[in-house]
C-alpha positions in Angstrom: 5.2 14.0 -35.3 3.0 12.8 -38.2 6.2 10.9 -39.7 5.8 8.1 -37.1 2.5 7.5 -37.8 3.5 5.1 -40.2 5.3 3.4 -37.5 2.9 3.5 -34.8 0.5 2.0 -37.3 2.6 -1.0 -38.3 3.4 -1.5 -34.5 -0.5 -2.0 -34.1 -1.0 -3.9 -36.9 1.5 -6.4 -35.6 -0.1 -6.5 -32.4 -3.9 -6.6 -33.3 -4.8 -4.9 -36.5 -8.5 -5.2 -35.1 -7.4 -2.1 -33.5 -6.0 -0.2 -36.1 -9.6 1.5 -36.3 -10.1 2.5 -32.9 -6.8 4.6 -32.8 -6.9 8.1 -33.1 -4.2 10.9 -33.9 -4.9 14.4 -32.3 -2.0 17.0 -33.0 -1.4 19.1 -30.0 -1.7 22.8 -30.5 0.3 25.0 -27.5 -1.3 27.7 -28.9 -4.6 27.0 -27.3 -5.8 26.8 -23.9 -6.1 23.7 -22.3 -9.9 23.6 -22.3 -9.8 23.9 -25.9 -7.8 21.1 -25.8 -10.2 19.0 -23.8 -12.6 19.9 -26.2 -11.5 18.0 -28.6 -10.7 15.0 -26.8 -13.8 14.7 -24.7 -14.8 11.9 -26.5 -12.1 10.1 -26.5 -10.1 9.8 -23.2 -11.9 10.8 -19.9 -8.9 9.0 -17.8 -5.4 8.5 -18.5 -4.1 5.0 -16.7 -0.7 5.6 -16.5 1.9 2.7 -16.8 4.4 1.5 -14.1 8.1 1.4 -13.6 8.4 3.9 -16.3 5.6 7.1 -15.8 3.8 9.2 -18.0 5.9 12.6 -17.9 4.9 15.1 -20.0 1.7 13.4 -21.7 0.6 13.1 -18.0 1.2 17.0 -17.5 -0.8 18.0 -21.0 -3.4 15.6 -19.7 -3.9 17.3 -16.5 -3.5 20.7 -17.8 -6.7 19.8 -20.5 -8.9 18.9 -17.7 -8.2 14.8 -18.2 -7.8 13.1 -14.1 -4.5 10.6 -14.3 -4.2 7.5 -12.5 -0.8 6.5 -11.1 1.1 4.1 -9.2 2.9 5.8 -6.3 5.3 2.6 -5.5 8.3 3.4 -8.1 11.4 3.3 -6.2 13.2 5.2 -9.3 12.1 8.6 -10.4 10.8 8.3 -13.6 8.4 6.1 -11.9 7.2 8.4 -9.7 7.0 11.8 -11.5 2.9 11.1 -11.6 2.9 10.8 -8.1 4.8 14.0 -7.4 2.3 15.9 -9.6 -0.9 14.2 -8.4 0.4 14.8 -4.6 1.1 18.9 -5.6 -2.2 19.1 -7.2 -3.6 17.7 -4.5 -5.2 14.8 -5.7 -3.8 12.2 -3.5 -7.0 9.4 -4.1 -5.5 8.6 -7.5 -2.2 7.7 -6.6 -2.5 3.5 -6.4 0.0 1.7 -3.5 -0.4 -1.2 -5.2 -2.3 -3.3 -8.3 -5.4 -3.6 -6.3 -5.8 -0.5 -5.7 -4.3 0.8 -9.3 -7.6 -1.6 -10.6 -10.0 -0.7 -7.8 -9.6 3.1 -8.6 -10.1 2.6 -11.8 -13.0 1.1 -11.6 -14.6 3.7 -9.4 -13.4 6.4 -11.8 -15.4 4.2 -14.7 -18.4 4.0 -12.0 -19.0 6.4 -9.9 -19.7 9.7 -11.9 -19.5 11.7 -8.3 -16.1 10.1 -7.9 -15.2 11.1 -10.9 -16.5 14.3 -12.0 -15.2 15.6 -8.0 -12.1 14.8 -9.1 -12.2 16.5 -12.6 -13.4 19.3 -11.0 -10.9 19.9 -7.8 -8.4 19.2 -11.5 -10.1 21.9 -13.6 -10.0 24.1 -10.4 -6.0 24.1 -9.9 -5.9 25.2 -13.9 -8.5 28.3 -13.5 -6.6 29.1 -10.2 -5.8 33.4 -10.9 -6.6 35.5 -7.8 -5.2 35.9 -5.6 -2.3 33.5 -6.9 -2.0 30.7 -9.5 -1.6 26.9 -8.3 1.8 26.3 -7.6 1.9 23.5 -9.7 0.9 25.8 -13.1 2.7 29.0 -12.3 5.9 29.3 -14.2 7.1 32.1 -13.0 7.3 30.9 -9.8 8.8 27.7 -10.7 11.5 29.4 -12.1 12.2 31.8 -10.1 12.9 28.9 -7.3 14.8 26.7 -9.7 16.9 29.9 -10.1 17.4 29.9 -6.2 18.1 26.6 -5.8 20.9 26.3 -8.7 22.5 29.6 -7.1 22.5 28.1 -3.6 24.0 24.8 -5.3 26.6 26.6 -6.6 27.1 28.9 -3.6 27.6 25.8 -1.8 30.5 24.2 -4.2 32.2 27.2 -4.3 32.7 26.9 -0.7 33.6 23.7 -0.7 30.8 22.5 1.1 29.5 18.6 0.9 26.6 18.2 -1.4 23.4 17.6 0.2 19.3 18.6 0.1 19.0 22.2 -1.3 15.1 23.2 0.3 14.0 26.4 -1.7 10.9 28.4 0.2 9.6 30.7 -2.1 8.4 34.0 -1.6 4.8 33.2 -1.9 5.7 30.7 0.6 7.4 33.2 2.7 4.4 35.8 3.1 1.8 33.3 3.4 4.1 32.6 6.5 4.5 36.2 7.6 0.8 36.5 7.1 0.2 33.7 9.5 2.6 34.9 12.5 1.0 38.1 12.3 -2.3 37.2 12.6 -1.3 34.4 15.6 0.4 37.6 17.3 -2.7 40.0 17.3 -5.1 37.0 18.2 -2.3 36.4 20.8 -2.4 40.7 21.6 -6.1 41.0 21.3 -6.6 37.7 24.0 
């Protein structure tokens, strides 16, 4: 909000006011796609490097959905530390999840290198957000996600009204489901057809 500017301000004055003038403000508009977004922070952040012990959340998500790679540690043992992980790993991009500082720093120095490095990355990123047809990413369909967390809570409280010990609740979606079907039926008329 632009009420803690202010604060944010005197925060980096304390700390180095030399740096008061490369610090920029962008106000987030969810009524634009994320490409606009990118647009108009292209020339300003290229890479977020997330922080450890405590993870970028949300400003991680709004990064990825605007087309911005995100570089994580993957060796939290809490979960807020490893929500950056869990996305990176859905999205597929593995590579910039770090173990460890080395590899946090070697990463990112590739990403600041290598343009293949980095623009394959951006793109396998920008791919998973123009994912329509014939189904959107898992990670950036809604509906989906919903629809599961829906499932789960019912079979969470199905389970406690039975009086059953709490344990892993494991939802397989639909999509999931026929993608599977798909799969046994194809095996079974190779299998025919043999």
């Amino acid at each position: 909000p632009k009420e803690s500017k202010k604060y944010l301000n005197a925060f980096i004055k304390e700390f180095d006011s030399s740096l008061l003038n490369r610090v920029r403000y962008i106000t987030f508009d969810h009524n634009i796609g994320p490409f606009e977004t990118k647009k108009r922070v292209e020339t300003t952040c290229n890479v977020v490097l997330d922080n450890y012990a405590y993870g970028a959340h949300t400003t991680a998500v709004e990064a990825l959905w605007g087309g911005v790679p995100v570089l994580t540690f993957g060796s939290a043992m809490d979960m807020s530390g490893r929500v950056g992980n869990s996305v990176l790993t859905t999205l597929g991009l593995s590579e910039m999840i770090a173990m460890d500082d080395e590899a946090y720093l070697n990463t990112a120095i590739i990403l600041a290198n290598d343009q293949s490095f980095y623009k394959s990355i951006r793109n396998r990123l920008v791919d998973t957000c123009l994912m329509k047809k014939p189904k959107r990413h898992v990670f950036w369909d809604l509906q989906r996600y919903v629809k599961n967390l829906e499932k789960g809570l019912e079979e969470a409280w199905f389970n406690f009204l039975v009086g059953a010990v709490p344990r892993h609740i494991f939802v397989k979606d639909d999509v999931e489901k026929a993608d599977e079907e798909k799969k046994k039926k194809a095996k079974k008329n190779i299998n025919t057809e043999l």
